[in-house]
C-alpha positions as CSV (number, residue, x, y, z in Angstrom):
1,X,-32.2,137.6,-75.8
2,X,-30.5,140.0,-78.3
3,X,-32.0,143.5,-78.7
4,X,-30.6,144.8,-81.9
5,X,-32.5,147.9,-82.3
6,X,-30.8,149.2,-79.2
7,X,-27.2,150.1,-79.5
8,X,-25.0,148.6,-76.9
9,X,-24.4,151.6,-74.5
10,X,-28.2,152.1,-74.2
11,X,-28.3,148.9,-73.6
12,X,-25.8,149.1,-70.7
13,X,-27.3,152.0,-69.4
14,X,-30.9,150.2,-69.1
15,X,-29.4,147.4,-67.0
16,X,-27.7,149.6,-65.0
17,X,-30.7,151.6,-64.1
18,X,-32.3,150.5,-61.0
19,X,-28.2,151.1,-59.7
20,X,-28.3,154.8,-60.2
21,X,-28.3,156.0,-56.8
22,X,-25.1,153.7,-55.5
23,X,-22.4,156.4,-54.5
24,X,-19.8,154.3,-56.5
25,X,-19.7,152.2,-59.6
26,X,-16.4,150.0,-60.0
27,X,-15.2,148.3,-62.5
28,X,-13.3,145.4,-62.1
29,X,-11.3,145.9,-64.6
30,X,-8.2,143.4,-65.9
31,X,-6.9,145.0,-68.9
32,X,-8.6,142.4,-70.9
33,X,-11.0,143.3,-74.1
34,X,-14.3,142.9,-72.0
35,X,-13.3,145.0,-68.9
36,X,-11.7,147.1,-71.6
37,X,-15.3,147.7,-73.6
38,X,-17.1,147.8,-70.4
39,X,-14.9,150.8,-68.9
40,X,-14.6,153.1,-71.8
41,X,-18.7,152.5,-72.2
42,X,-19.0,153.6,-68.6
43,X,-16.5,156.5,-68.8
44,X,-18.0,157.8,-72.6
45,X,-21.2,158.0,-70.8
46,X,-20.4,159.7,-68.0
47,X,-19.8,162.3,-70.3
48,X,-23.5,163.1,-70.9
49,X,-25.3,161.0,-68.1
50,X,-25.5,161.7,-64.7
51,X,-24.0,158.6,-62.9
52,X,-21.9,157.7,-59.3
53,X,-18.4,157.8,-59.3
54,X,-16.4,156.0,-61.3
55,X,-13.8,154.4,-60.0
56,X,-11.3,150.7,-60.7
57,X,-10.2,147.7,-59.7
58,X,-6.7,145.8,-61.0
59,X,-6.2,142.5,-58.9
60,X,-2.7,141.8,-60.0
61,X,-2.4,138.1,-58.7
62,X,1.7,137.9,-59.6
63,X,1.2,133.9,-61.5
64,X,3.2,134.8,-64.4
65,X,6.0,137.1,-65.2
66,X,3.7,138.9,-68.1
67,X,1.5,140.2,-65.3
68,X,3.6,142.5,-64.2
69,X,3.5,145.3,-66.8
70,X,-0.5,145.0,-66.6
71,X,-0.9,147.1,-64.0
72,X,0.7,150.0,-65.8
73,X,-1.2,149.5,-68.9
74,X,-4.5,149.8,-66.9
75,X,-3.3,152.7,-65.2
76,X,-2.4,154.6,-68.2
77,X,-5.8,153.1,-70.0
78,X,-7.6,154.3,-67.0
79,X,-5.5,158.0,-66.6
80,X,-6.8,158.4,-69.9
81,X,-10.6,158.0,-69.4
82,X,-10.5,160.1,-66.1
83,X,-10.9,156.8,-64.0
84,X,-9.0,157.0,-60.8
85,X,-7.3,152.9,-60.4
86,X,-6.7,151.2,-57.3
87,X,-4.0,147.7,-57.8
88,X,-4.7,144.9,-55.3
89,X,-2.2,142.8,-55.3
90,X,-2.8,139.3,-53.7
91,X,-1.6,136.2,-52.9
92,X,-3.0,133.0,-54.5
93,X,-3.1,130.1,-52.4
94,X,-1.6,126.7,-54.0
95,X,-4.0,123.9,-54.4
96,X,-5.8,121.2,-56.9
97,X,-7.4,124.5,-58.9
98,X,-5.3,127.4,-60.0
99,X,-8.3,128.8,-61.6
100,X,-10.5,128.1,-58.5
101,X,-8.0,129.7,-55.9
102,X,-7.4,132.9,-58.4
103,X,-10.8,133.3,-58.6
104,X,-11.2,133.6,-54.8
105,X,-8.3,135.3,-54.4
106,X,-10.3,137.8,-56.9
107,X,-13.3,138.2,-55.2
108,X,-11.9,138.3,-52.0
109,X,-10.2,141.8,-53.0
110,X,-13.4,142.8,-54.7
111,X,-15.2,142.3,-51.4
112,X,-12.5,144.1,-49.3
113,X,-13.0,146.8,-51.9
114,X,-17.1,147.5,-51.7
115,X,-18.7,149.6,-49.2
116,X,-21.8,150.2,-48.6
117,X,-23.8,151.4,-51.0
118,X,-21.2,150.6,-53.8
119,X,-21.7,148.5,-57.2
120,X,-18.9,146.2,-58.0
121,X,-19.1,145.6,-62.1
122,X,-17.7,143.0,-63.6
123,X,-17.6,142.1,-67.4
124,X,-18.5,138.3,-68.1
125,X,-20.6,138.6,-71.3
126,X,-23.3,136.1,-72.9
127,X,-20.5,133.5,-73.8
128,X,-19.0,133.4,-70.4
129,X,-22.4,132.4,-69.2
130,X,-22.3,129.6,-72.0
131,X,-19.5,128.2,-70.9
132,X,-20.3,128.3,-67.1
133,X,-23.7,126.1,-67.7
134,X,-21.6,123.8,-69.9
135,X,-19.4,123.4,-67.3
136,X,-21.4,122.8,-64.4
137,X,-23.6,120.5,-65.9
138,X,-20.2,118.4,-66.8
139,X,-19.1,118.4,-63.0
140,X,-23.0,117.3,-62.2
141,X,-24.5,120.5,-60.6
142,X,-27.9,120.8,-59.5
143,X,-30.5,123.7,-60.7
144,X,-28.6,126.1,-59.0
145,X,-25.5,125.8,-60.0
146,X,-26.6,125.7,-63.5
147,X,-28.3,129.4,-63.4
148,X,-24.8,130.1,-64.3
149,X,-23.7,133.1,-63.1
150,X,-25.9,135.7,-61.0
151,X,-26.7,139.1,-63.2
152,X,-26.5,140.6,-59.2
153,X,-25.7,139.3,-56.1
154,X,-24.8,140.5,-52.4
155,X,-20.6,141.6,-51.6
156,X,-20.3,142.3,-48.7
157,X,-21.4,146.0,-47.9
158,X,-22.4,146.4,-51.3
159,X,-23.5,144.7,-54.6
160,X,-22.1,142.9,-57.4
161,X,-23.4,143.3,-61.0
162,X,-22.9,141.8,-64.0
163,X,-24.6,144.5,-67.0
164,X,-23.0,142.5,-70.0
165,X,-24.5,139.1,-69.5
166,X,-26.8,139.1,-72.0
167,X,-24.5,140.5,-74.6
168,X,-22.3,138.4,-77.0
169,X,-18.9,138.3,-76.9
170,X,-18.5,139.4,-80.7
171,X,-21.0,142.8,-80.1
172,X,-18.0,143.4,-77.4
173,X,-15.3,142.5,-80.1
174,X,-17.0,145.1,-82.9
175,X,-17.2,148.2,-80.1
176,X,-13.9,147.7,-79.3
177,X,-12.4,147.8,-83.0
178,X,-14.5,150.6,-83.9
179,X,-13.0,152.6,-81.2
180,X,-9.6,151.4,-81.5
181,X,-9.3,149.9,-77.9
182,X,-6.1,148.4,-77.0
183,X,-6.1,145.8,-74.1
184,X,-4.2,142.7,-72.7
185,X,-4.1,139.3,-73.9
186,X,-3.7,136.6,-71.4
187,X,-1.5,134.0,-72.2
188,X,-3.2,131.9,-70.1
189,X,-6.3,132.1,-71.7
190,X,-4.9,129.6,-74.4
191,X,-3.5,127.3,-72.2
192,X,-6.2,124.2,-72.6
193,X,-5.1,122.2,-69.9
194,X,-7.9,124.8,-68.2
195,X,-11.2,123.5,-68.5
196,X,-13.0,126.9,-69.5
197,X,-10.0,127.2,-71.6
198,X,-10.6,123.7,-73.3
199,X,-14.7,124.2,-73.5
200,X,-13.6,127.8,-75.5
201,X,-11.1,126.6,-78.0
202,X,-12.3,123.2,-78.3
203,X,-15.9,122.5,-77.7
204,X,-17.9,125.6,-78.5
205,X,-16.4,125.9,-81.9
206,X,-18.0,122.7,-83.2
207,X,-20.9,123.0,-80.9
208,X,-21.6,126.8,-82.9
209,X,-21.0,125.3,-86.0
210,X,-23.7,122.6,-86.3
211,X,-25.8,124.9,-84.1
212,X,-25.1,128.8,-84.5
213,X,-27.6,129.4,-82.0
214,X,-25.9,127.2,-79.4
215,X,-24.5,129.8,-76.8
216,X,-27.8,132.1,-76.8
217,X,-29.8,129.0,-76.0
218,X,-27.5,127.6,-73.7
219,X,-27.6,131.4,-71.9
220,X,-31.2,131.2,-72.0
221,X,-31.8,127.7,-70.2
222,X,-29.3,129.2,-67.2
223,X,-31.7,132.2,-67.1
224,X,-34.8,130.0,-67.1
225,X,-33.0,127.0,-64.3
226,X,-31.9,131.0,-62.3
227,X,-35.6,131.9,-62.4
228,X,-36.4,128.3,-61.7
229,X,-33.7,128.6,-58.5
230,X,-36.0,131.7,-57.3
231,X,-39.2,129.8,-57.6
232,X,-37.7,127.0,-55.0
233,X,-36.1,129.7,-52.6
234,X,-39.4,131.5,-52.3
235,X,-41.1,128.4,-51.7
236,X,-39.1,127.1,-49.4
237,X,-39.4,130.4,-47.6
238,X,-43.2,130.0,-47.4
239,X,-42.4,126.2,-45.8
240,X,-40.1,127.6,-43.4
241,X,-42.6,130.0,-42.1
């Protein structure tokens, strides 16, 4: 649910709250706009709030020949916040789903990377979530694979958080042109052979325009089917024992 009496770095800072006393906070960060807003908000209020370390995350995966200048531009992006980087560099395993194998690829260097105690942040905002309910519910999924994404979840040693997800894409658009942010644009991320891709381009632009409220709602049912998901864990914790 929007909050618009509370600028968008308070509102970070509230979500990120109960986190506090983790001895790292890293950023997954791509280059991209939203790991772009979400570091510079991080580093701006380290500045005047107490807060672990900050530290950063590039998993270059090497599928396209553009990728290979993006690990420079996050390390100059992150030299000048005062955000130490680490580059994993991986290797994506071939198969039916590009985007599925990147993706594990992904998270299997964000695990590597998390110790104990450690947050792992990453930067999937409101719309993200939109278009992960849409696209379960297309392949069939059950209640809890339409929660969408987790706002937190277990990695290994440590956590995994997700303090944007219940802002939009366009509040993330706004900070960044008002602080003249520079970040990478995926080719990829136009290529609608890609089903996220395709539901982005294709399907949430007519969906917002007979219903403007479309992604908010949408965001809202995962949250109610994630709550939902709880419910049935706990209950089948009370039948187990």
């Amino acid at each position: 649910m929007d909050q618009p009496t509370i600028d968008l770095p308070s509102r970070l800072l509230l979500n990120l709250t109960p986190w506090r006393n983790a001895t790292t906070w890293r950023i997954a960060f791509s280059g991209g706009l939203d790991s772009t807003v979400l570091l510079h908000l991080l580093a701006n209020l380290a500045k005047t709030e107490s807060l672990p370390a900050l530290r950063a995350i590039h998993v270059h995966h090497g599928l396209q020949a553009a990728a290979d200048g993006w690990p420079e531009h996050c390390r100059s992006i992150c030299d000048a916040l005062g955000v130490p980087l680490q580059v994993a560099r991986v290797q994506v395993q071939s198969g039916a789903s590009l985007e599925r194998a990147a993706r594990e690829a992904r998270y299997g260097a964000f695990l590597q990377a998390t110790q104990a105690n450690e947050l792992l942040l990453t930067a999937q905002h409101r719309d993200d979530q939109a278009e992960t309910l849409l696209f379960r519910l297309l392949r069939g999924a059950g209640v809890r694979g339409l929660s969408g994404m987790p706002g937190k979840r277990v990695l290994g040693r440590g956590h995994l958080l997700r303090p944007l997800l219940d802002i939009p894409r366009a509040e993330l658009e706004a900070y960044a042109t008002e602080h003249q942010l520079s970040w990478i644009e995926d080719p990829s991320n136009q290529d609608r052979q890609f089903s996220r891709n395709y539901l982005r381009h294709q399907v949430f632009p007519v969906l917002t325009e007979r219903w403007p409220q479309a992604v908010a709602t949408m965001a809202r049912s995962a949250a109610h089917l994630s709550e939902a998901q709880g419910l049935l864990d706990d209950l089948a914790q009370i039948d187990l024992a």
